[in-house]
Every structure is written in C-alpha cells, then in structure tokens.
C-alpha positions in Angstrom: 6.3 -17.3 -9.7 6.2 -19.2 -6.3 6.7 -22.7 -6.8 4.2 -23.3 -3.5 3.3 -22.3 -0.2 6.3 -23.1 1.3 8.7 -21.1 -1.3 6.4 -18.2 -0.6 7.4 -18.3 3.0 10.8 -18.6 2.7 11.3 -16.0 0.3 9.5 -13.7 2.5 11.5 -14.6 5.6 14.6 -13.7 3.8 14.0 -10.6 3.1 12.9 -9.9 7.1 8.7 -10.8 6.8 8.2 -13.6 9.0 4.9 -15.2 7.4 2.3 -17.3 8.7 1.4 -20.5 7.1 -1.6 -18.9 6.6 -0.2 -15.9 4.8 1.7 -18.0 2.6 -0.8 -20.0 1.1 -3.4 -16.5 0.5 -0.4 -15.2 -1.2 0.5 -18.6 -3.2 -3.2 -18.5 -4.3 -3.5 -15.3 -5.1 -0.5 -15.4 -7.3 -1.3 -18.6 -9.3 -5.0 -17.7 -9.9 -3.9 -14.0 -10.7 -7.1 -13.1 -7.9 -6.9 -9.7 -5.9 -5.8 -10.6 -2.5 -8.2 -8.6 0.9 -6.0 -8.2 3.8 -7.7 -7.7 7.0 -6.8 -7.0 10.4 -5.7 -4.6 13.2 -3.4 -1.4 12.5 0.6 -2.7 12.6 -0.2 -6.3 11.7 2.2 -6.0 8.5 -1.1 -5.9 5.8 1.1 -3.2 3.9 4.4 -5.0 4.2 2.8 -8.1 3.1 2.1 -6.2 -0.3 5.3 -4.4 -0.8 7.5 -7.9 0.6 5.3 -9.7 -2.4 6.3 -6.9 -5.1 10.2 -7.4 -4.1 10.3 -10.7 -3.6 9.3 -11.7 -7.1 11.0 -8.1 -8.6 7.4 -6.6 -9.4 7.0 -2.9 -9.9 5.4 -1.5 -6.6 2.5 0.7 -7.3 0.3 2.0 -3.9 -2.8 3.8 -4.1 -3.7 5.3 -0.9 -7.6 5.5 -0.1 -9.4 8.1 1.7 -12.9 9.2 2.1 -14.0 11.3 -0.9 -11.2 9.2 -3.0 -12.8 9.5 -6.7 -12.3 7.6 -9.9 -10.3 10.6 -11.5 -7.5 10.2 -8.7 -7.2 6.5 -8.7 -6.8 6.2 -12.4 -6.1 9.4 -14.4 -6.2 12.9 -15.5 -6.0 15.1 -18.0 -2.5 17.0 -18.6 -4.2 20.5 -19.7 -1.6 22.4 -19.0 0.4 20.3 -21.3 -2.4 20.7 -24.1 -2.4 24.7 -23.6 1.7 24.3 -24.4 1.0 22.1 -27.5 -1.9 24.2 -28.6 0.6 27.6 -28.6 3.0 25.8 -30.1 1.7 24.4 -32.8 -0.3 27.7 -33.7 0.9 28.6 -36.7 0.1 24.5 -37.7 -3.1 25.5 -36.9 -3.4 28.6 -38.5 -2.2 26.8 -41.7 -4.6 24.3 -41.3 -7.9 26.8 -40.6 -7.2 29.4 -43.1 -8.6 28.8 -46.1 -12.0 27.2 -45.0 -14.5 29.1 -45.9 -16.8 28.9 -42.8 -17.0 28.4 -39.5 -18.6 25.1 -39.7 -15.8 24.2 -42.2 -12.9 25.1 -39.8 -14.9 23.7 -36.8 -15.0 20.1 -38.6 -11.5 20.3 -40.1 -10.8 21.3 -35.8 -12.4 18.0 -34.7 -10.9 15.9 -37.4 -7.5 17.1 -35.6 -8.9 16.7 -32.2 -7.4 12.7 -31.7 -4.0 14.7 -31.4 -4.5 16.4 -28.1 -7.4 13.7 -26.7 -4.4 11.0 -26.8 -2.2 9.0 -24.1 0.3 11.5 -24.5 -1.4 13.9 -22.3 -3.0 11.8 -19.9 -1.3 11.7 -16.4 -1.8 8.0 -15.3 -2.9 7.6 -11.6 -1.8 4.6 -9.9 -4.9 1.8 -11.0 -4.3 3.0 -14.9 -0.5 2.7 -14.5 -0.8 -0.8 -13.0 -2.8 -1.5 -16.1 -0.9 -0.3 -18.3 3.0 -1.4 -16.5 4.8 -3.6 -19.1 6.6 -5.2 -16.8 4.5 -7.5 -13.7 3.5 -5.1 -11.1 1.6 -5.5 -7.7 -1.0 -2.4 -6.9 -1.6 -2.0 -3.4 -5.3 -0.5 -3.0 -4.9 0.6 1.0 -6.7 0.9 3.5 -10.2 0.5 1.1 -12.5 0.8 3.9 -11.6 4.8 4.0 -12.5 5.0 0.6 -16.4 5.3 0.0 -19.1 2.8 -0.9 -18.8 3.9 -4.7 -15.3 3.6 -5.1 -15.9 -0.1 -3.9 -17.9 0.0 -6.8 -15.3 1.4 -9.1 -13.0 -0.9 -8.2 -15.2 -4.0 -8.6 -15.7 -3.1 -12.0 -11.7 -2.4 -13.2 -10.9 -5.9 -11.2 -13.2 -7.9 -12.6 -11.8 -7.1 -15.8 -8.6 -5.5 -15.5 -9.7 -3.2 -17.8 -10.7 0.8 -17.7 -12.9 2.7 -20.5 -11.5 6.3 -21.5 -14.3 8.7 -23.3 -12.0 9.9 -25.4 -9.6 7.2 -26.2 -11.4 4.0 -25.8 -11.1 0.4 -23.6 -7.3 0.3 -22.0 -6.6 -3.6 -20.8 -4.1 -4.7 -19.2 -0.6 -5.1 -20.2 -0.2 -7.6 -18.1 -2.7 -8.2 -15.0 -1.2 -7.2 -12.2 -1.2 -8.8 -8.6 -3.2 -6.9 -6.1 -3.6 -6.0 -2.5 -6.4 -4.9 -1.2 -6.0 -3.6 3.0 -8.6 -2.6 5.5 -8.6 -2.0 8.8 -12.3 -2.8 9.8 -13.2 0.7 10.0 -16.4 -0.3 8.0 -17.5 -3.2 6.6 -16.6 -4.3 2.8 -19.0 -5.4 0.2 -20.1 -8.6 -0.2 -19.3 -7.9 -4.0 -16.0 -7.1 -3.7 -14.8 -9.5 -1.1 -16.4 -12.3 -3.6 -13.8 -11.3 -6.2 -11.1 -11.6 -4.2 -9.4 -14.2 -1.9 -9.4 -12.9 1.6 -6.7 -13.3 4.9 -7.2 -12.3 8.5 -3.7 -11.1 9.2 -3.6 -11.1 13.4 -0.5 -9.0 14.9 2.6 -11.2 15.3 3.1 -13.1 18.4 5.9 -12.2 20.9 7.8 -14.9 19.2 7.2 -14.2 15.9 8.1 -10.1 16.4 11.3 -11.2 18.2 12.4 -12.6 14.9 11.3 -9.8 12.8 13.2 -7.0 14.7 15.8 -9.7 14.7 16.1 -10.1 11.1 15.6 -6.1 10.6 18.0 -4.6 13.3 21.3 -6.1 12.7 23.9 -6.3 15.8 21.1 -6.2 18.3 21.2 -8.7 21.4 19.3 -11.5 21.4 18.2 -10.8 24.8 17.4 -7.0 24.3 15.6 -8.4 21.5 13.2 -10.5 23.6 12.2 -7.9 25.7 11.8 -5.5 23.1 8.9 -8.0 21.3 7.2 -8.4 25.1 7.1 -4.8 25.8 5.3 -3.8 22.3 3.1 -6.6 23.0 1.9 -5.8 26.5 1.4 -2.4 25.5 -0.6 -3.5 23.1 -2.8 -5.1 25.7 -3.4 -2.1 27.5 -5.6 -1.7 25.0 -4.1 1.6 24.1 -5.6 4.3 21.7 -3.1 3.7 19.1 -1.4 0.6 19.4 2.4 0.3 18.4 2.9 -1.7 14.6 5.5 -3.8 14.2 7.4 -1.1 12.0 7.4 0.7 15.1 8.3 -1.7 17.4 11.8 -2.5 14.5 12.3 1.6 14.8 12.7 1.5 18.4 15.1 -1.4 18.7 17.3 0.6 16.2 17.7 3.4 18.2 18.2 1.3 21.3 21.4 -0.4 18.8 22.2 3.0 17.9 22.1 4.5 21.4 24.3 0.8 22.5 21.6 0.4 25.0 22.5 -3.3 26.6 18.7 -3.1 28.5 15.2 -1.3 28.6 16.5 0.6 32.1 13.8 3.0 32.8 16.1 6.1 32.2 16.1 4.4 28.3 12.6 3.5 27.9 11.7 7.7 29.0 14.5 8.8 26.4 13.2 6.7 23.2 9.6 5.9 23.7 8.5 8.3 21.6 9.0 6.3 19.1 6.9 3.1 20.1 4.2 5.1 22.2 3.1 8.2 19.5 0.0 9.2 21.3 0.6 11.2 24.5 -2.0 10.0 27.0 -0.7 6.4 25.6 2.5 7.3 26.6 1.3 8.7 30.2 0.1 5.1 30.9 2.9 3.3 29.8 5.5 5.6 32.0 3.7 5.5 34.8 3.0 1.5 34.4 7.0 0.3 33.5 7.8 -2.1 35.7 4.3 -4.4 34.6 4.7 -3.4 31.2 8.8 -4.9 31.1 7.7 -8.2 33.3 10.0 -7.2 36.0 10.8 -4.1 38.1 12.3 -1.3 35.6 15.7 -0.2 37.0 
C-alpha cells in the first residue's frame, strides 16, 4: 500500500515511469478507496504503463483484458472447457454405466443423471477469462480493462455491473466474489465517449503525453549508457513530430525503442544518414514517415547533417 501521493511517485520513477503529480494522487486514491481508476488521453501517453508500473510496483499479479468491438461477456470472464467434459465423460464411462444400469426407466436414469450433473457443471472445467481470474486471484491483482471505448455500449454495461460489486453470477455454479478486490485500470483513447454510469463508478485522470522534459528522463531512465545530449534531442524530435499532427503519432515506448537502437548502433548524433536507417521504428506509418524525411532539418531544430 502507498503511504501517499508522493511514495506513489517515487516508486514509479524508480522503476523508469516518470509520473505527474496528477497521476500520482489518481493512483494514491484509487488504491486506498479500492475504486477502478479511467485513464484517458491520446495514443502513447503511457495509460497502459501506468497500469502495469502500478501491478509491479506493489508486486500485484498483472491481469490485461484487451477490448474490441464485438468483445462479449463470455470472453472477458469465462468459458466452458467441453472438450475437457467429453474426456471426463469417456473416462468415467464404465462409472456411469455402473451408476445407470439398474434403473428401471428412463426417467429413473435421467434423474439419477442430473443428481450427478454438479460434477461436470463445476470450476474445474471452467476456463477463467481475465475479469473472472482477477476475481478469483488469491493474491492482489490489478486488471487492466484497455482501451474500453472499442468495446461496445453493452459491455460498458457488463462491466458496470461486475465493478460495482466485484462479483459475477454463474448459471450453473452460483455468485463468485472476489477473493480479494482487485485494483483496476480502465483506458480509452476518446474514440467514443464513455457512459456517464461507468465513469461515476470510477475515479478518472487525463493523462496528456509527456513533455520534452519529462520524455528526456524516461528514455533516460529506460536506455542505459545513452548520452545525455543524444538523449535531449531524441525527446524534441518525437515531440515535434508529434506536432505535425501526424496520422499515427509516435508513443513514448516508441520513442525509448528508438533511442536503443541509436545506443546499439553507437550513434553519437541524429545525422540524417541515422535518422533514414532507424526511423522505422519511431515513424510506423509510411506517408508519416514521407513527411518527416523530407522535413529533417525543422523537425531536429537545426540543419540535419
């Protein structure tokens, strides 16, 4: 458990997440009043790494449940292992066999069937999908519900219900709580709005894309041996690309990718022979990467040698 805001920070700085005050105290919050936490914001503002820097900072099981549209409750919580009820079912014939044979009818073996039925209708043959194994995790664990807004209207709806509760209904088996209630993460990206239900049961944070400064220190503090000064530039070319407004801007992850390569490759500066060779792996759209290359030297601040 965080002790306050500020432990939250520096926790999360040592392991390479440099957080915003902001950020700190959502997270603080969110933790002490056991509340699902909605992350908001552009693509590569570090929404995701906010979740799984959480998880490992206090040594939580990380459990991520991707959403896209068509995403149904089935998927997000669990399934039925038939295939491992067919094996049971052929191996335990001759149990069954024993147990059939002498009734006398076929209502008589069909009840003495059903009275059996709890056997193969159990948690042993239920595959757990990430929501039902963050419920059911004895130790803490942080589920990570991303990118929500992909997900339909109804799964909004779903979800409102299991965190409200931290608690899922199964037909066949019955009301599963909660272990232990997990710490959630909820991420969107704006692509449609939330509902107003489901943002009131959680705390929300606008999580912006981290200044020049604030990058500089992350790819810092995730790319050991690079140069402060090829560090520097590395944080103002990502941003100024991202102010061309380009169709897919770089994330930060992106931006610490590239500056390992540049280590790996010893590069001492972003010449322009470098930038060509390795920006393929800042710039992954090709029209994006048309504009940058033919736009280096405003892009670097200087003329590109």
């Amino acid at each position: 458990m965080f002790r306050d805001a500020a432990d939250v920070k520096s926790r999360f700085e040592a392991l390479g997440y440099i957080t915003p005050d902001g950020a700190a105290a959502a997270v603080f919050m969110a933790d002490r009043l056991e509340k699902p936490l909605l992350v908001e914001g552009p693509v590569g503002a570090g929404k995701t790494e906010l979740a799984r820097t959480w998880a490992a900072t206090a040594g939580m099981e990380f459990i991520r449940l991707q959403c896209y549209e068509g995403l149904d409750e089935a998927k997000a919580l669990y399934e039925w292992e038939y295939a491992k009820q067919l094996l049971y079912t052929q191996i335990l014939k001759d149990k069954l066999a024993q147990t059939l044979g002498d009734a006398s009818t076929l209502r008589e073996a069909a009840a003495r069937l059903a009275g059996e039925e709890d056997l193969f209708f159990s948690m042993d043959f239920i595959a757990p999908r990430p929501v039902l194994r963050a419920l059911m995790s004895e130790k803490p664990a942080l589920l990570l519900v991303d990118e929500v807004d992909r997900a339909d209207a109804e799964f909004e709806a779903f979800l409102l219900e299991v965190l409200s509760d931290f608690a899922i209904s199964i037909p066949e088996i019955g009301t599963v709580k909660a272990v232990r209630v997990p710490r959630v993460v909820l991420t969107s990206n704006a692509s449609r709005e939330i509902s107003d239900a489901l943002r009131r049961r959680c705390l929300h944070l606008d999580l912006a894309v981290p200044s020049r400064e604030d990058e500089a220190r992350i790819v810092a503090s995730r790319v050991p041996g690079i140069a402060a000064a090829l560090c520097a530039k590395v944080a103002a070319f990502a941003e100024n690309v991202r102010r061309m407004n380009v169709a897919r801007p770089p994330s930060v992850s992106e931006t610490i990718d590239w500056a390992r390569a540049l280590v790996v490759l010893a590069a001492p500066d972003l010449d322009r022979e470098t930038v060509r060779r390795t920006l393929g792996l800042l710039v992954k759209n090709a029209d994006d990467a048309a504009r940058v290359l033919a736009d280096l030297d405003k892009l670097s601040g200087k003329p590109v040698s």
